[in-house]
Rosetta silent file (secondary structure, phi, psi, omega in degrees, C-alpha in Angstrom):
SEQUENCE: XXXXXXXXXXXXXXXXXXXXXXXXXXXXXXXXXXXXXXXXXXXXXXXXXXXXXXXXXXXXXXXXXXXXXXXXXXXXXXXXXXXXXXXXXXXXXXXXXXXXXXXXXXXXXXXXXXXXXXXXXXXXXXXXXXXXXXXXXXXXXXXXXXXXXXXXXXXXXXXXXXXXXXXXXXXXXXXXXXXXXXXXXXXXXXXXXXXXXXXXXXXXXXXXXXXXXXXXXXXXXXXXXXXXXXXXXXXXXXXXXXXXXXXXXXXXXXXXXXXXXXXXXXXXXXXXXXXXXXXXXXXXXXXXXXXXXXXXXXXXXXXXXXXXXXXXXXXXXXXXXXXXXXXXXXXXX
SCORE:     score description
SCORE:     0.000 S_00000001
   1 L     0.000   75.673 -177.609  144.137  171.605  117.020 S_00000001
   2 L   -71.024  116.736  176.136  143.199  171.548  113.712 S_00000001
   3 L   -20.095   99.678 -178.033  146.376  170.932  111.096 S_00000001
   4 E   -99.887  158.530 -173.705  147.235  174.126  109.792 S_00000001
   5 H  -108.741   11.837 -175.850  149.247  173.974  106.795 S_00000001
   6 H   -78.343  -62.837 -176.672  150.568  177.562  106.939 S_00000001
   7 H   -43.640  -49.173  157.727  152.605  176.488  110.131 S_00000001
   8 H   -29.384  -79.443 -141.431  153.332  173.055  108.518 S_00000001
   9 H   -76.152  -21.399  177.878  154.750  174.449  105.075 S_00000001
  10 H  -103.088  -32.250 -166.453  157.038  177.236  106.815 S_00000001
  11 H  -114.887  -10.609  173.387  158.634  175.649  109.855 S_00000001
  12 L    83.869   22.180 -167.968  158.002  171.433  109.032 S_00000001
  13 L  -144.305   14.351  179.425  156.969  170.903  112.718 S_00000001
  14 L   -71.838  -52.350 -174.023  152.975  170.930  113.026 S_00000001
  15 L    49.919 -136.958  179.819  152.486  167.217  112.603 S_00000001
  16 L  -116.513 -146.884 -173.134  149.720  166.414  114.596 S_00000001
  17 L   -78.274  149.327  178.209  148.202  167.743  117.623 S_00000001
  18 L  -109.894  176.829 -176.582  150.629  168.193  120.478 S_00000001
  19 L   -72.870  -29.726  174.501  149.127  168.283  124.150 S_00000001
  20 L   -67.167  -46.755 -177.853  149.747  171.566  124.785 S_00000001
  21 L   -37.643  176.054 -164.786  147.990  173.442  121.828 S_00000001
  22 L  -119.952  163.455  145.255  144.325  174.882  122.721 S_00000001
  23 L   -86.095  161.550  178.148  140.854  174.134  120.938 S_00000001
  24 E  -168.527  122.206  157.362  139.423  176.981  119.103 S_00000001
  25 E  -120.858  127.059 -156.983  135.976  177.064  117.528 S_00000001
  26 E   -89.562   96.727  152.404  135.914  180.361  115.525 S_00000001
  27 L    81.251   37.625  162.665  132.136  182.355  115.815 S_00000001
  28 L  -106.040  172.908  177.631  130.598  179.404  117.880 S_00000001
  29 E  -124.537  134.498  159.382  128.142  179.473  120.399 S_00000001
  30 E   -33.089  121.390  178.253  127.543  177.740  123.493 S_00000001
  31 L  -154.561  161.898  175.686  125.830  174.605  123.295 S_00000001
  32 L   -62.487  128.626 -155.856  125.065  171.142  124.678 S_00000001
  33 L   -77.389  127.705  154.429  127.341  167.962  123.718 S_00000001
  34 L   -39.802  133.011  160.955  125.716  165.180  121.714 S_00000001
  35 L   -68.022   16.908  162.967  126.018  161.882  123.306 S_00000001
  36 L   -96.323  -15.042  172.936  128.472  160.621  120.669 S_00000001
  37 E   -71.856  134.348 -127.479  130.963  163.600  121.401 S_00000001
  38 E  -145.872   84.244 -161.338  133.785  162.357  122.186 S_00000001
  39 E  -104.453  141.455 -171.048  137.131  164.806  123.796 S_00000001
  40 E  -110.297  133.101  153.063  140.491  162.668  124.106 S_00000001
  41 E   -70.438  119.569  144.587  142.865  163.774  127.406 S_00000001
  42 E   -46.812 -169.312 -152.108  146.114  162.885  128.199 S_00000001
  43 L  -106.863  139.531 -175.629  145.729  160.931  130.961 S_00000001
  44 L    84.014   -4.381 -160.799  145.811  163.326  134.381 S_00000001
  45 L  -106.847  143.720 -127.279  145.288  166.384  132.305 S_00000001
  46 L  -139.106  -25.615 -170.561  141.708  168.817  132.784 S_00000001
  47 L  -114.481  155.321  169.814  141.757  170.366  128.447 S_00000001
  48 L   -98.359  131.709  169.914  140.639  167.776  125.597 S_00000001
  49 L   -93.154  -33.737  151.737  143.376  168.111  123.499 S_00000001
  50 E  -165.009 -177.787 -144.212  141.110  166.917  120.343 S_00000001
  51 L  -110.447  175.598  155.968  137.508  165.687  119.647 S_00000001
  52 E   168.168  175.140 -160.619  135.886  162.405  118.316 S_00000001
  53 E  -104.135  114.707 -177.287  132.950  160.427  117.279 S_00000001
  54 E   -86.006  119.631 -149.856  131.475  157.348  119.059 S_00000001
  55 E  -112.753  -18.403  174.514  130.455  155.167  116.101 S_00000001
  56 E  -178.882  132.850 -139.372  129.755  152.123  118.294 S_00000001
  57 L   -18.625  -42.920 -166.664  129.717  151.489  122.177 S_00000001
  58 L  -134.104   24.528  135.887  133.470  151.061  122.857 S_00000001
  59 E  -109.527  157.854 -138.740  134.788  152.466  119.455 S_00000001
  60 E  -162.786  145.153 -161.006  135.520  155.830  118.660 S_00000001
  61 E  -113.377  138.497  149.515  136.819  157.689  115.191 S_00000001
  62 E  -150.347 -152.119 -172.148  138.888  160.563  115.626 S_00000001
  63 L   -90.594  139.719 -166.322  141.896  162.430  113.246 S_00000001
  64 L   -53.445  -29.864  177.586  144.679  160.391  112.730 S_00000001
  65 L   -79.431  -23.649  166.815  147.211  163.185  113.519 S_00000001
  66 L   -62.013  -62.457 -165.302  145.638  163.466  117.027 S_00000001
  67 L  -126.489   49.517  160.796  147.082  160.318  118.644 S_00000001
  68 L  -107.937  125.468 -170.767  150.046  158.785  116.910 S_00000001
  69 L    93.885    3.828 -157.339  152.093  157.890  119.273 S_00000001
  70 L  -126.536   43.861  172.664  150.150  158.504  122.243 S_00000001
  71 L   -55.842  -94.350 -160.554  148.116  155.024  123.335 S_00000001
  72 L   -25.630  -38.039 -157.835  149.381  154.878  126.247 S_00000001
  73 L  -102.187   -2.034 -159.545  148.556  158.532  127.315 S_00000001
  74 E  -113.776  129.081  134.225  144.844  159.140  125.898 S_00000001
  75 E  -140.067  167.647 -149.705  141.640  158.444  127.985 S_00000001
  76 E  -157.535  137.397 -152.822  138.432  160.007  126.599 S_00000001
  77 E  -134.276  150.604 -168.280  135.470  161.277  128.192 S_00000001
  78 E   -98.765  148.026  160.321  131.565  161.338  126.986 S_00000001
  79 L    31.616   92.394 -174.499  129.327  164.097  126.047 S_00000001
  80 L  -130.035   67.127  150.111  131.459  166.909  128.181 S_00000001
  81 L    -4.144  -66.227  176.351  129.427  170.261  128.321 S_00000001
  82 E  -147.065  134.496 -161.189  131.705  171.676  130.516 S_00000001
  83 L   -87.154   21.289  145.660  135.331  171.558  131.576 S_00000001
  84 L   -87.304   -2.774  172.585  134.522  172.309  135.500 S_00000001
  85 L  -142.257   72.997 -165.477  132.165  169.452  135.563 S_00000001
  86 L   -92.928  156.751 -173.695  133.532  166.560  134.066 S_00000001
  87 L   -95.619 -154.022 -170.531  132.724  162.782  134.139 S_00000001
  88 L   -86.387  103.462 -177.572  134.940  159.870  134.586 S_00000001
  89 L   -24.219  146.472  138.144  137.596  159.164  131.763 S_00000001
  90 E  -104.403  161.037  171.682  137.867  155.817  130.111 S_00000001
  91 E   -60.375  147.555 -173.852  140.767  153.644  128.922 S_00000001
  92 L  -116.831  153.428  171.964  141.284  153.731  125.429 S_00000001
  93 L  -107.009  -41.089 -174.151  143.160  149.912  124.755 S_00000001
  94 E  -140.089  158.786 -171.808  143.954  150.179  121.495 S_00000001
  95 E  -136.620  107.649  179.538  145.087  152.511  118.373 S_00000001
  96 E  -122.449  136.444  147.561  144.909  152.117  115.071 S_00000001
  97 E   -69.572  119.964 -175.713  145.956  154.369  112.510 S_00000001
  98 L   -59.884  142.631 -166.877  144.699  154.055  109.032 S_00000001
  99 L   -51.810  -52.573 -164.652  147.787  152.225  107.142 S_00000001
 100 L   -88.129   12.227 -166.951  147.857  154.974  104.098 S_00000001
 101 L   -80.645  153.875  176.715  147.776  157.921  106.563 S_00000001
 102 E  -133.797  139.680  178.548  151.363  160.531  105.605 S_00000001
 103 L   -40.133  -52.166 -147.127  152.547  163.090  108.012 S_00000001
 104 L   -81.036  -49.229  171.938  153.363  165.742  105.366 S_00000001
 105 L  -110.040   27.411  150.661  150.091  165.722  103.333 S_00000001
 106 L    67.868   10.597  166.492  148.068  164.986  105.936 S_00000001
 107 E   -68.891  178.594  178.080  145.809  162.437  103.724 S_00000001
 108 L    66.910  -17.945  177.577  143.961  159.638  105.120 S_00000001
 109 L   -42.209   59.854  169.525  143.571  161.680  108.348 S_00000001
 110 L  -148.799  158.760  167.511  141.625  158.821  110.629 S_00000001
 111 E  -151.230  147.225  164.596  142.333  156.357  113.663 S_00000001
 112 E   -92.554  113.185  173.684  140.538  153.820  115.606 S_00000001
 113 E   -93.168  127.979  174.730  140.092  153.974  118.894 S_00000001
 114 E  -137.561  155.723 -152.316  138.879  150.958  120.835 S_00000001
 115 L  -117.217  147.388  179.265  137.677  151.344  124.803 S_00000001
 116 L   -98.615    5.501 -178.238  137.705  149.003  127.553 S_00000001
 117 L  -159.218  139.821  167.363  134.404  150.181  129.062 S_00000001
 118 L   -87.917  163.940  155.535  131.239  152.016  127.483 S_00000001
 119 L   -90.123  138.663  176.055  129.390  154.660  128.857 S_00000001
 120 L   -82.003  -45.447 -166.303  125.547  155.266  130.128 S_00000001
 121 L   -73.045  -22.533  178.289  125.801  158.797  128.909 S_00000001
 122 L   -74.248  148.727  174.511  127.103  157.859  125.246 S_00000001
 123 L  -130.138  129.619  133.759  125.200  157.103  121.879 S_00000001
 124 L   -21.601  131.724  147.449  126.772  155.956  118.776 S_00000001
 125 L  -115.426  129.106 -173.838  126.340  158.139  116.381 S_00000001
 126 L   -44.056  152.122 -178.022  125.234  157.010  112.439 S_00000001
 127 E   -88.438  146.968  143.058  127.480  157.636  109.634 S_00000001
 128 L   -76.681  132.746 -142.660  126.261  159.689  106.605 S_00000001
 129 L  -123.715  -19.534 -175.314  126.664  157.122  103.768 S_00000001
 130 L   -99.573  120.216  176.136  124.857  159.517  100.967 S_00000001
 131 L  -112.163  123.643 -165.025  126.913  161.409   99.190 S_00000001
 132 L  -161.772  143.247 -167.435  125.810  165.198   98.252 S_00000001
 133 L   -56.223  143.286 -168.714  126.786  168.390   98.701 S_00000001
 134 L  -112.741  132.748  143.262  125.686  169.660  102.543 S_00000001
 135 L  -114.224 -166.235 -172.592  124.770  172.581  103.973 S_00000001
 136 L    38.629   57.118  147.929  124.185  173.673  107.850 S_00000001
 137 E   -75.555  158.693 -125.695  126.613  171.758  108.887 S_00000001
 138 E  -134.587  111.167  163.807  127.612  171.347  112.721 S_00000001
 139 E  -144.423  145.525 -168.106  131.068  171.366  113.696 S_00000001
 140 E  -138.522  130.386  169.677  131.942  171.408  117.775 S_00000001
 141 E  -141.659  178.823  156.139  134.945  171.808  119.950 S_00000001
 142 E   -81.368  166.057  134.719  136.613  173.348  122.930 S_00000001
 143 E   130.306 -135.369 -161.991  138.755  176.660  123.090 S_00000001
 144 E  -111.890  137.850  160.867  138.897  180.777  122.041 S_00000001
 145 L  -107.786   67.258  169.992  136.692  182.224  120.141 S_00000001
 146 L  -154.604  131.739  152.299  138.800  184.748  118.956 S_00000001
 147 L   -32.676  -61.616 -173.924  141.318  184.030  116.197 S_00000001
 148 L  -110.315   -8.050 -145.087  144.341  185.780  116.735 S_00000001
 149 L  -120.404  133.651  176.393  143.634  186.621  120.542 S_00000001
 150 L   -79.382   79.279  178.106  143.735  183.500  123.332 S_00000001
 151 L  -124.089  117.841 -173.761  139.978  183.314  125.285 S_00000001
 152 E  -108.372  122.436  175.142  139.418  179.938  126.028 S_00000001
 153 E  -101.954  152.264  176.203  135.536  179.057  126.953 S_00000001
 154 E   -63.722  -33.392 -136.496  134.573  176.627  129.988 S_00000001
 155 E  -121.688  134.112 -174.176  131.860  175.794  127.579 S_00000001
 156 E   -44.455  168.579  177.671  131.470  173.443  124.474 S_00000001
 157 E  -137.468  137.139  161.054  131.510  175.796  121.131 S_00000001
 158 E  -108.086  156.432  175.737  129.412  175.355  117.809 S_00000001
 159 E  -142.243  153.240 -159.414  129.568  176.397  114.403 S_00000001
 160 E  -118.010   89.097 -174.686  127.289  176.479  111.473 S_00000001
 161 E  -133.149  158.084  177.007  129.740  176.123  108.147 S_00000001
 162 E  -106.997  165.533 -174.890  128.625  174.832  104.511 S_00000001
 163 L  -102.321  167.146 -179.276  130.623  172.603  102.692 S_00000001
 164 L  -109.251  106.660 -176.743  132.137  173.776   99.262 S_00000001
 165 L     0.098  135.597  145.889  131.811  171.728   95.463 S_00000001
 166 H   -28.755  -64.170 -168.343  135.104  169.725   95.076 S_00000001
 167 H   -88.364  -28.302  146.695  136.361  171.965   92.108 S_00000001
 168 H   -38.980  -34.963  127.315  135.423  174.701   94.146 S_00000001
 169 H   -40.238  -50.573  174.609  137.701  173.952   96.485 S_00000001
 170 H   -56.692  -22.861 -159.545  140.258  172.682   94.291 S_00000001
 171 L   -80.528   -7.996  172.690  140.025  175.947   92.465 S_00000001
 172 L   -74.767   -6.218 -146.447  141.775  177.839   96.012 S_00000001
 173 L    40.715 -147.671  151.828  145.121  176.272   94.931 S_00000001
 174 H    61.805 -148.089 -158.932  147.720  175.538   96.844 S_00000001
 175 H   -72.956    5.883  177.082  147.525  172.700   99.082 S_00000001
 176 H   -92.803    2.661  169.113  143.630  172.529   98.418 S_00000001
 177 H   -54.273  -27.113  158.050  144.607  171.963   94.926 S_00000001
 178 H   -45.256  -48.905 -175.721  144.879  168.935   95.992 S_00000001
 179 L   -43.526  153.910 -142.360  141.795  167.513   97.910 S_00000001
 180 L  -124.365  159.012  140.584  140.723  164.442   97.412 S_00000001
 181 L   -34.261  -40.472  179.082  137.207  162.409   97.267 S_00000001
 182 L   -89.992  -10.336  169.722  137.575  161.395  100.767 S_00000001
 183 E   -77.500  166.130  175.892  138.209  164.889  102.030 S_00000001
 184 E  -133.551  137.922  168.678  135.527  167.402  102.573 S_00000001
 185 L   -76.450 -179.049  133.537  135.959  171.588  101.988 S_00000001
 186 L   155.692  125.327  155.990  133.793  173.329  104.291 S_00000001
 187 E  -168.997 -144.918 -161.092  133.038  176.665  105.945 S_00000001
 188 L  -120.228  110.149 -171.387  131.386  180.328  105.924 S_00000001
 189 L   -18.400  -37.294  179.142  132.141  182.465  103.108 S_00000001
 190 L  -108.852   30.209 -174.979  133.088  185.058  105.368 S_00000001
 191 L    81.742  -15.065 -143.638  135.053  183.541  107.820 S_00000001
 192 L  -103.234  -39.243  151.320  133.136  184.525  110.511 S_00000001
 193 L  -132.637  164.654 -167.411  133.041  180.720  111.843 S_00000001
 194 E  -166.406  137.457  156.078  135.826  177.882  111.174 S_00000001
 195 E   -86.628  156.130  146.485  137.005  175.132  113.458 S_00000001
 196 E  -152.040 -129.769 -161.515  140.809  175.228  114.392 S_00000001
 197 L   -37.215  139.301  178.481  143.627  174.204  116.742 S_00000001
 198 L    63.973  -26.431  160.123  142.691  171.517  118.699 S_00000001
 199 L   -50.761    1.768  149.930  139.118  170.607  117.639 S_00000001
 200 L    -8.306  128.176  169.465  141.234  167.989  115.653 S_00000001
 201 L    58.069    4.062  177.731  139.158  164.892  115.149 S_00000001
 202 L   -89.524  137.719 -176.709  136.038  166.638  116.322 S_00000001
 203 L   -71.854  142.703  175.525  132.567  165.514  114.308 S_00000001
 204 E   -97.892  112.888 -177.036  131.254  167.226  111.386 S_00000001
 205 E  -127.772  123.798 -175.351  127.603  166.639  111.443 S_00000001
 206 L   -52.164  171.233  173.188  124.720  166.964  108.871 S_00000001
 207 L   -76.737   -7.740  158.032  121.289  169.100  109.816 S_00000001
 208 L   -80.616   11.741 -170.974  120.117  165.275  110.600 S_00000001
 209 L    29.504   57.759  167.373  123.231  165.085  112.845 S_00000001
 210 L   -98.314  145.198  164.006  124.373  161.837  111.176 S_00000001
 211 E   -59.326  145.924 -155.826  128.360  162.065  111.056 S_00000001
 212 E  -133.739  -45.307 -169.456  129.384  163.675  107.680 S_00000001
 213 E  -169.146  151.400  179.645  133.092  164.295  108.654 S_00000001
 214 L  -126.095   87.073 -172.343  135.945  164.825  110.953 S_00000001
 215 L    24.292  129.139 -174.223  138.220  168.079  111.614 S_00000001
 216 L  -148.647 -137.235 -173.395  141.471  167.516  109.673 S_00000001
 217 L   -96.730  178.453 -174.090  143.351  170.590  108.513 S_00000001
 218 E  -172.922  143.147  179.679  143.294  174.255  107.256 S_00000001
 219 L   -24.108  -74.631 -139.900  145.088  177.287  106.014 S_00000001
 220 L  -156.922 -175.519  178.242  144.527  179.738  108.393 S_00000001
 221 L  -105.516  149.166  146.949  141.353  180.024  111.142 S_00000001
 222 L    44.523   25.908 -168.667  138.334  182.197  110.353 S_00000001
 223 L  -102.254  165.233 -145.160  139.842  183.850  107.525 S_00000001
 224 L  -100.733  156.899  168.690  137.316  184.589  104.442 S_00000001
 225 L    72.706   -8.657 -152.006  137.906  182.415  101.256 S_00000001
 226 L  -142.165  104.476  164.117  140.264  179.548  103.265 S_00000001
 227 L   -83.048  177.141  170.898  137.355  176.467  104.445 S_00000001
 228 E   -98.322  142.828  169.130  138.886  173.970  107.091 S_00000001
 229 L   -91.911  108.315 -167.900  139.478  170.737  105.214 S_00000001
 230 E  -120.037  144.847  162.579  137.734  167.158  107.201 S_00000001
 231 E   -82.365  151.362 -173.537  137.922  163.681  106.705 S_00000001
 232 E   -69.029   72.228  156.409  134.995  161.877  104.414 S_00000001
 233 H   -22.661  -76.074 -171.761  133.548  159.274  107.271 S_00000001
 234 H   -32.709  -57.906  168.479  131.807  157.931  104.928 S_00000001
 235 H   -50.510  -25.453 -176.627  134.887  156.762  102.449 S_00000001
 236 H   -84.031   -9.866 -127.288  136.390  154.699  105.257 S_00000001
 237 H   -88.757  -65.080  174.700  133.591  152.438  106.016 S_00000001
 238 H   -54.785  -35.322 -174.546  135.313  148.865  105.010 S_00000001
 239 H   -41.875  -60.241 -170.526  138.333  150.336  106.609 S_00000001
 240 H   -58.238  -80.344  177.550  136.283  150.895  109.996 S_00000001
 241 H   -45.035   -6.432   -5.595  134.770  147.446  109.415 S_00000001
 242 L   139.364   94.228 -146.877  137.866  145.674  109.003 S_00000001
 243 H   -92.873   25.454  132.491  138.364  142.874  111.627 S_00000001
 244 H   -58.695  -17.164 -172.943  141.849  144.480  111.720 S_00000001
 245 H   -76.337  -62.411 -174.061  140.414  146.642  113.914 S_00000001
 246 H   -60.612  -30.625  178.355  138.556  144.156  116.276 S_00000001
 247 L  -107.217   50.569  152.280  141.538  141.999  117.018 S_00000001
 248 L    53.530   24.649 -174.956  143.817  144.421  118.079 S_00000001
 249 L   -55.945  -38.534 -175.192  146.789  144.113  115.390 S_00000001
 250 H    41.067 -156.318 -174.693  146.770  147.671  116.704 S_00000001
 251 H   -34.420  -35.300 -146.095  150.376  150.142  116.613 S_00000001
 252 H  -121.486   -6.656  175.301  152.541  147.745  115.357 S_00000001
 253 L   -89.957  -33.555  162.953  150.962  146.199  112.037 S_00000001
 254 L   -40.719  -10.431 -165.825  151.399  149.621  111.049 S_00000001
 255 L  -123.620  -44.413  156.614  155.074  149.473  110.290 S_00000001
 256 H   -48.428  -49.499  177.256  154.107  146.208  108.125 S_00000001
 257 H  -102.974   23.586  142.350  152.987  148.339  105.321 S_00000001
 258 H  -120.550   41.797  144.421  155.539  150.162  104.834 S_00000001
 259 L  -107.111  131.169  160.090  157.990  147.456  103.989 S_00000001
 260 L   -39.558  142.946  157.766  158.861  147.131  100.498 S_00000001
 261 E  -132.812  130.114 -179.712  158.693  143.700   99.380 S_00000001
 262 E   -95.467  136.878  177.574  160.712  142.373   96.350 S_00000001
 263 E  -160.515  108.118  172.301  159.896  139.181   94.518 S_00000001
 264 L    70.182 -116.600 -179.509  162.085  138.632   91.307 S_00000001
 265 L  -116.824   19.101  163.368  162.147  142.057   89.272 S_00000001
 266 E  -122.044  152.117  162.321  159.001  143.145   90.925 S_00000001
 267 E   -90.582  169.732  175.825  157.814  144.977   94.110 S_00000001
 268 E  -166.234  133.238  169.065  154.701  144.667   95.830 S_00000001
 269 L  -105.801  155.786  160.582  153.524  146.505   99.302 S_00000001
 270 L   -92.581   11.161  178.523  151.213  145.768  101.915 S_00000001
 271 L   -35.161  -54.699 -164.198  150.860  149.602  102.290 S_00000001
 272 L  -115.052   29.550  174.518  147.400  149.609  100.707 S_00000001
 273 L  -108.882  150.912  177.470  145.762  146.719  101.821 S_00000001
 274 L   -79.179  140.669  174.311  142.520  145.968  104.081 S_00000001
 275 E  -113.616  159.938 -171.780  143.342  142.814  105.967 S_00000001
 276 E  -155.051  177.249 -176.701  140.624  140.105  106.633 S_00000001
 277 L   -35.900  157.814  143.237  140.030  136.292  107.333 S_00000001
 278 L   -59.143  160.473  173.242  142.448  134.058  105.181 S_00000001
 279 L  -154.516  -14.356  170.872  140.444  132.477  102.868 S_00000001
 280 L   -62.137  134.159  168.467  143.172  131.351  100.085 S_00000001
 281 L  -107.419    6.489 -162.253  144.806  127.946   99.807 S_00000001
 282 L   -72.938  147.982  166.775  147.276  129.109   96.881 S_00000001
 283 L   -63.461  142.351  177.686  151.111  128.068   97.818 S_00000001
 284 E   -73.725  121.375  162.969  153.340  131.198   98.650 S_00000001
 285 E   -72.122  -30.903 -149.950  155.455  132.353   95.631 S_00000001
 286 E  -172.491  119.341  138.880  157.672  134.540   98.396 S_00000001
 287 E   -85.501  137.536  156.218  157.878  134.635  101.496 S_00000001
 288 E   -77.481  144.191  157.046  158.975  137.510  104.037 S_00000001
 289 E  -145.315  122.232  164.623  160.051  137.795  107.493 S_00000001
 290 E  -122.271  177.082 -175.579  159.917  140.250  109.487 S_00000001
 291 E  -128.231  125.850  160.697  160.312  141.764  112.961 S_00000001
 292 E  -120.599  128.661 -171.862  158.190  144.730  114.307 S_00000001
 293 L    78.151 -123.948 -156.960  159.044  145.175  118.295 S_00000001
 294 L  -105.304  -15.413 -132.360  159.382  142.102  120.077 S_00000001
 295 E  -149.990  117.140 -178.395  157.291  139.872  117.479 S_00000001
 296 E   -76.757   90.264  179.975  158.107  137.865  114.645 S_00000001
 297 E   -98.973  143.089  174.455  155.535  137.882  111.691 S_00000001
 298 E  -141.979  160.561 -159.845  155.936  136.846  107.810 S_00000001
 299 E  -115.530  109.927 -164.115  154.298  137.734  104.584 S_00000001
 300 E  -102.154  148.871  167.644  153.290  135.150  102.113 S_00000001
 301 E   -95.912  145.551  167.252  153.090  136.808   98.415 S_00000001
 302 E  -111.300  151.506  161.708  149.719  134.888   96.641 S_00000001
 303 L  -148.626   60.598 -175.071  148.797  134.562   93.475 S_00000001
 304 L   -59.787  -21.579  148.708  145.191  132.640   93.305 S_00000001
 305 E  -126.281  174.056 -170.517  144.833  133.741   89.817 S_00000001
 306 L   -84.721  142.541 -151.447  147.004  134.799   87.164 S_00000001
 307 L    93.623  -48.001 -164.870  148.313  138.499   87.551 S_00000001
 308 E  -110.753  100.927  174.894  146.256  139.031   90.778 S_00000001
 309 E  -115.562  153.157  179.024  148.019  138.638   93.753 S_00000001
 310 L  -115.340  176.954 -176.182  147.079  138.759   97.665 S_00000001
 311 E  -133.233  149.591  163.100  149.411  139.159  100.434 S_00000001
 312 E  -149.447  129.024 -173.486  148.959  136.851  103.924 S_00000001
 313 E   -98.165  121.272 -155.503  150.029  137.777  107.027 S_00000001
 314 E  -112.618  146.523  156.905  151.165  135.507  109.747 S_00000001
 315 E  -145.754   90.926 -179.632  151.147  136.188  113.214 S_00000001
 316 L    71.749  -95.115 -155.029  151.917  133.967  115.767 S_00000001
 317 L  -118.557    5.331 -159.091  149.192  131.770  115.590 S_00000001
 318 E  -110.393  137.298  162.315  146.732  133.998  113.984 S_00000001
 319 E  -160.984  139.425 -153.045  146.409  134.853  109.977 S_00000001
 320 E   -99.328  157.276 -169.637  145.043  137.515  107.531 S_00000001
 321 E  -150.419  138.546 -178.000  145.132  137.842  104.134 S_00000001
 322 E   -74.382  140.946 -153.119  144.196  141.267  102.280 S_00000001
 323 L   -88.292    0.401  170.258  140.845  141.477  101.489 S_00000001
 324 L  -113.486  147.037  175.565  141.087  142.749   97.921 S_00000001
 325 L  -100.984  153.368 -173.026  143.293  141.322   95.209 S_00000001
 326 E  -147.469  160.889 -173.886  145.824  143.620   93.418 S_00000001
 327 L   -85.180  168.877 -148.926  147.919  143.945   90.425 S_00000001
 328 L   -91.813   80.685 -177.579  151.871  144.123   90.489 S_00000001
 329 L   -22.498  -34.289  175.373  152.679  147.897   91.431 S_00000001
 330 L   170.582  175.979 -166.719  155.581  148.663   89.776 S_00000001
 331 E  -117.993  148.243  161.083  159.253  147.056   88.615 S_00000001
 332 L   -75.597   94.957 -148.695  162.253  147.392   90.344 S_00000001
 333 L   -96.724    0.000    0.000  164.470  149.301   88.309 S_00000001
């Protein structure tokens, strides 16, 4: 259920994928799943509701828009060929959403999945880290391969799309006016294949089938002139590394960076920071405290040199400090 932004921009209610919605790969062909393909379930439920990429035994990339809100409810099944012969789900434990992801323009458009058990059928797959324009690119889901008409195949679907120059893309207007470095354009001049609804979070793969990108949003489906729009794997890569990730800060550090924090006549967020070991000994100009949930955390403002401040983050007994230093954001006016 790839984001469309037609649906989005007239009724305000697309968000991300819901459970119900279908896959649809547009002008694909049957074909066999990579062991790194990755389809997330609700939990009791027979359709993959969207795709993703296993990047390392028990972690797993998919679109950001795809699971928020839904830990509890996802298990995710390897390499799956076919929905009459499926293997045995795993637990997903934790969900992280990248901190800078926004509903409305859909940037940012990744989460971290981490699994309580690997699989013997799955392989990690490598990122693509060089960046240059691709072609015969790979993109794979469930669902109908028809556009306007509902035929839902038993059987995974492929597609062959190229990606398009930046200012070619930018040059469609409208919300592709927009696109970003970490985004990717990419499809077939004539339309004739595009991913959409529910291949969400499904890998984008070079002709060396290293991951290049992963299903994010799009105009329309198959239509000529309109690529589907993926996230840039590649761009995320301290993100991904990020020992926020390995210890589980998970759902709820998320709501940390979006509080403002005031200190004197300035603000400063923790919106747009990576967090990592502490490693600072500077004295706290300002502290914070806050509560997300059940659990009481606080926010030291730093400032080991002058101008260049860090933020550290306390939790319980555990504490992180953002791994980049940053400049004052803006005045409180």
């Amino acid at each position: 259920m790839k984001y469309l932004f037609f649906v989005f921009l007239s009724l305000l209610s697309c968000g991300r994928s819901t459970p119900s919605s279908k896959s649809k790969i547009i002008g694909g062909t049957s074909t066999v799943a990579p062991p790194y393909f990755v389809s997330l379930f609700l939990k009791g439920e027979s359709t993959p509701f969207c795709g993703g990429a296993l990047i390392s035994p028990r972690e797993v990339i998919t679109a950001a828009h795809c699971v928020s809100g839904l830990m509890s409810e996802i298990e995710v099944r390897f390499a799956v060929s076919d929905l009459e012969d499926l293997p045995n789900p795993h637990e997903v434990t934790a969900v992280v959403i990248h901190p800078r992801y926004h509903t409305k323009s859909i940037r940012f458009d990744i989460a971290w999945l981490s699994l309580r058990t690997q699989s013997h059928l799955a392989k990690p797959v490598k990122i693509e880290t060089v960046h240059a324009l691709q072609s015969e690119l790979e993109v794979i889901g469930f669902g109908s391969t028809h556009a306007k008409v509902e035929s839902f195949p038993l059987k995974l679907q492929s597609a062959q799309i190229d990606e398009l120059a930046p200012y070619e893309c930018r040059a469609l207007k409208g919300p592709f006016s927009t696109i970003e470095d970490n985004q990717i354009c990419a499809g077939s001049l004539d339309g004739s294949q595009d991913s959409c609804f529910g291949d969400s979070g499904g890998p984008l793969v070079t002709s060396s089938r290293t991951l290049y990108g992963l299903v994010s949003w799009g105009v329309s489906c198959g239509e000529p002139g309109l690529p589907g729009v993926y996230t840039r794997v590649a761009a995320y890569g301290p993100w991904l590394s990020s020992p926020l990730n390995k210890d589980d800060l998970s759902e709820w550090v998320g709501a940390v960076f979006y509080f403002p924090l005031f200190y004197e006549s300035r603000r400063f967020t923790a919106r747009y920071q990576l967090w990592g070991k502490a490693t600072s000994s500077s004295p706290a100009l300002k502290t914070w405290k806050r509560k997300v949930g059940d659990e009481n955390i606080t926010i030291d403002l730093l400032e080991p040199s002058p101008g260049r401040y860090r933020l550290r983050l306390n939790r319980g007994d555990k504490v992180y400090e953002s791994a980049t230093s940053f400049t004052e954001l803006n005045r409180n006016t």
